[in-house]
N, C-alpha and C positions, 0 to 999 in steps of 0.2 A: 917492466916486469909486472907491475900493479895493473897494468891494463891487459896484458896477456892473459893473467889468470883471472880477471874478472870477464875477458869473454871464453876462457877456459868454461870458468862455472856458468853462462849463459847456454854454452854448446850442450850442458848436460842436464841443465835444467829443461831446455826443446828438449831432448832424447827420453826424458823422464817421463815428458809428459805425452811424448811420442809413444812409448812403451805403454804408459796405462792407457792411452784412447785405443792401441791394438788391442791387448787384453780383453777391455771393455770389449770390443767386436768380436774378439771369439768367444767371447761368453756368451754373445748374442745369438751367433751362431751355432751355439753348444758343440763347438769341437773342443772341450772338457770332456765331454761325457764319455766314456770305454766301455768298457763289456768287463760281465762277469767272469771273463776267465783271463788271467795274469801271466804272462807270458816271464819267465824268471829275468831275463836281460832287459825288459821292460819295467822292472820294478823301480829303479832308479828317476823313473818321468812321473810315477803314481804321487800324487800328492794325498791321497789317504781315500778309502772303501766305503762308499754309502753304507750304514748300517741295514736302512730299511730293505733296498731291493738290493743291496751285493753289488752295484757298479764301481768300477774304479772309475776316479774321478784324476784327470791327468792335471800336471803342475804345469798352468801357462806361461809361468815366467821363465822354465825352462824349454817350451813350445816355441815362445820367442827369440832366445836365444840359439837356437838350433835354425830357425829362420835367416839369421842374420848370418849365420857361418856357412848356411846354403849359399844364399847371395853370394859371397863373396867369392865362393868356389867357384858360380856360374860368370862371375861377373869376371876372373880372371882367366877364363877361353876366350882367347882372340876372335876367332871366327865363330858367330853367333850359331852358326848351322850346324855344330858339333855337338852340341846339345840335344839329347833325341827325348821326347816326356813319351813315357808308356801309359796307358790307361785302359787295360780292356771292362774294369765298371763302367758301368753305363752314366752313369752319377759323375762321374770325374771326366767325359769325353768331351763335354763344352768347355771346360774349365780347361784342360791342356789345351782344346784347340784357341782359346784367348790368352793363354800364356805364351804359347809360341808366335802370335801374331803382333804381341807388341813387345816382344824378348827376339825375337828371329829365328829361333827353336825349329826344330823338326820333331813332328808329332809322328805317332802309332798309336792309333785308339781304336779300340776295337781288338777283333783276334789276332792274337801274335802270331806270324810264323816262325814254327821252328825252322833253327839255322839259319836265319836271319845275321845273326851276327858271327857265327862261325864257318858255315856251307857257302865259301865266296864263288861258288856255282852257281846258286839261286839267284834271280833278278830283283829280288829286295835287298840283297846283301848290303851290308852298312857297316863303316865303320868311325861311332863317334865316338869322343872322346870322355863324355858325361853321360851319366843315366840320371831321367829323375820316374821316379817310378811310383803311381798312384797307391797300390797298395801290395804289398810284396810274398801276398799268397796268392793272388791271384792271378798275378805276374811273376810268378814263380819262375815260369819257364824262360822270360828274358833274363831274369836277374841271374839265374844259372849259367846263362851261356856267358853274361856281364864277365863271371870270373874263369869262364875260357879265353875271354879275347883281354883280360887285364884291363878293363872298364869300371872307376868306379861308380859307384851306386847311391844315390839321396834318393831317399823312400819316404812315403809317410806312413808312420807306423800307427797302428792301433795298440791296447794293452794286450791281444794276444797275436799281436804279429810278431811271426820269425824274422830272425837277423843274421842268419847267411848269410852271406856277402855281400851286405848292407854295408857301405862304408858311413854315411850321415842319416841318422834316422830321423824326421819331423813328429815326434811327440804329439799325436792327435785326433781325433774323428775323422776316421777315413770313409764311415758309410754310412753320412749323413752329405746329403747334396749342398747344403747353406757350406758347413761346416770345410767340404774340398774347397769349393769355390773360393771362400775369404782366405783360406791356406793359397792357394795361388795368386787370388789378385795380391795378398801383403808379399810371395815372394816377387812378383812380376815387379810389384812396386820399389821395391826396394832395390834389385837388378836394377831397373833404369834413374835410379839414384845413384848407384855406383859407377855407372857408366857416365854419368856428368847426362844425361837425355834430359834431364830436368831437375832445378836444386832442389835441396830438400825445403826449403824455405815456401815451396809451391805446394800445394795440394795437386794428387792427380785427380784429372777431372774426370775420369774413367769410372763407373759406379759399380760396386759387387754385383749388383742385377743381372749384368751381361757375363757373367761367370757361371750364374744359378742354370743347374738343366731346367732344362724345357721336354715336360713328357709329350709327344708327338700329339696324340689322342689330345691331350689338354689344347694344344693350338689347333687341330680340327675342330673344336668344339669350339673355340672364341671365333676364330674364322667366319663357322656358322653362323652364331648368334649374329656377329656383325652385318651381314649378309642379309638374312633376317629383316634388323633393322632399318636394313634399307632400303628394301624389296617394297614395301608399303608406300615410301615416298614415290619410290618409280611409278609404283602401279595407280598411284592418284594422277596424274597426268594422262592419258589415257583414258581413264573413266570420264573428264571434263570437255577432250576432246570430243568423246560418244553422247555427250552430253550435249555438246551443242551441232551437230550432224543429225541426232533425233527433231533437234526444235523446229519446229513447224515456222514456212517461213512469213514475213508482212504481207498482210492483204488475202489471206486464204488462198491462195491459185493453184496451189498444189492437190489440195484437201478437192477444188472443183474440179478438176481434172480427175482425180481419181472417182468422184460420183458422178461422172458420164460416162467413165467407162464401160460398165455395165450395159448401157446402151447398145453401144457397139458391137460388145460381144454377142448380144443375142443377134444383132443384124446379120454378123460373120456367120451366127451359127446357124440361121434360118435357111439364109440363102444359100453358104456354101455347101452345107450337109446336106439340104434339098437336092440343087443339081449334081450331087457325087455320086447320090443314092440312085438318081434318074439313071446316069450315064452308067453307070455298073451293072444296074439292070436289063440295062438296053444292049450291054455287049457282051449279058450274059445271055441272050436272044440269041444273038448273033454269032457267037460262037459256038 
């Protein structure tokens, strides 16, 4: 009994300390910060209102715990591919697409079609068993049909996001890129915790980076630069090649050659222009 409950309190001493190092990272990532407008069934996540500028400021320990009750919801769908993550923000489209890829999820990013989940006419038509839904106004239109087809709903909510037919709300900065991102790698993480894919005793070696969007424009332009970079290297090879193809070769014979030519040409030109001139005139007589 003495040894149960002493790795009893070892399991919660890791999970303690597991809980502050999250926290710590969403603080990093400021998915605390809200917006000034307060949605009333979001007051309950608000941990208290900037006085200076009016932000609510959301309670992570209650962020965290909604995380953990996500997981477990996802983690007990047998079949990975019932899972569908919506995200028509731009901000949250890399981020579903890495949560479904090492979850086994089925993604929708981008515009949603209507009837999608109710018009089983359409050739998108779907019917999963889970929603998880980046941010729930703006994804308005799936979360609506969600409670035509009896699909619950895990959303991440901001302080003025609606909660229609939200069944689990994720308490957080929905329209902050850093801020989506660490929200789905910590739920991704912790799915494949519950799945036994790796102990908790492991770190995953997966990095938030590969969550974080990437504005298009921003990777043309490093692209570039790189390119750039090493266009100058090419182009010096070449120059050294022209370089040694100019050098005049041993012994002068090239440079002699060319100062007798002169010679010649006046020979060519004496003689042959003389007689061309003769003979053109002579059968301009003649004819």
């Amino acid at each position: 009994d003495l040894g149960e409950a002493q790795g009893g309190e070892g399991t919660m001493a890791a999970d303690l300390s597991q809980k502050q190092e999250d926290i710590q990272k969403l603080l990093v990532t400021k998915a605390h910060l809200g917006t000034k407008n307060l949605d009333h069934r979001m007051a309950r996540y608000v941990f208290k209102r900037n006085p200076i500028d009016g932000v609510n400021i959301i309670n992570l320990g209650k962020t965290w715990e909604k995380l953990k009750v996500a997981a477990q919801i996802i983690a007990a769908i047998e079949n990975p591919a019932d899972v569908l993550v919506i995200s028509a923000r731009p901000y949250g489209t890399r981020a579903a697409l890495k949560f479904c890829q090492y979850t086994g999820a089925q993604s929708n990013t981008g515009r949603w079609t209507p009837g999608a989940l109710t018009n089983q006419i359409t050739q998108q038509f779907m019917e999963p068993r889970l929603l998880i839904v980046t941010d729930p106004r703006t994804d308005q239109q799936a979360v609506k049909e969600s409670a035509y087809a009896n699909i619950p709903v895990i959303a991440l909510c901001d302080t003025d996001s609606p909660l229609e037919f939200v069944d689990v709300a994720i308490p957080c900065n929905n329209k902050g890129r850093e801020s989506i991102a660490m929200i789905y790698w910590l739920l991704a993480r912790e799915v494949m915790y519950l799945r036994n894919v790796m102990p908790r005793s492991q770190k995953w070696d997966v990095l938030v980076d590969m969550f974080f969007y990437r504005d298009p424009e921003e990777v043309m332009k490093k692209d570039e630069e790189e390119e750039e970079e090493v266009a100058p290297h090419t182009a010096e090879a070449p120059a050294e090649q022209a370089e040694e193809w100019g050098a005049q070769p041993a012994g002068g014979e090239w440079t002699a050659g060319a100062e007798g030519a002169p010679a010649g040409g006046d020979d060519w030109g004496s003689g042959g222009g003389g007689n061309w001139g003769a003979d053109n005139a002579g059968g301009g007589d003649s004819w």
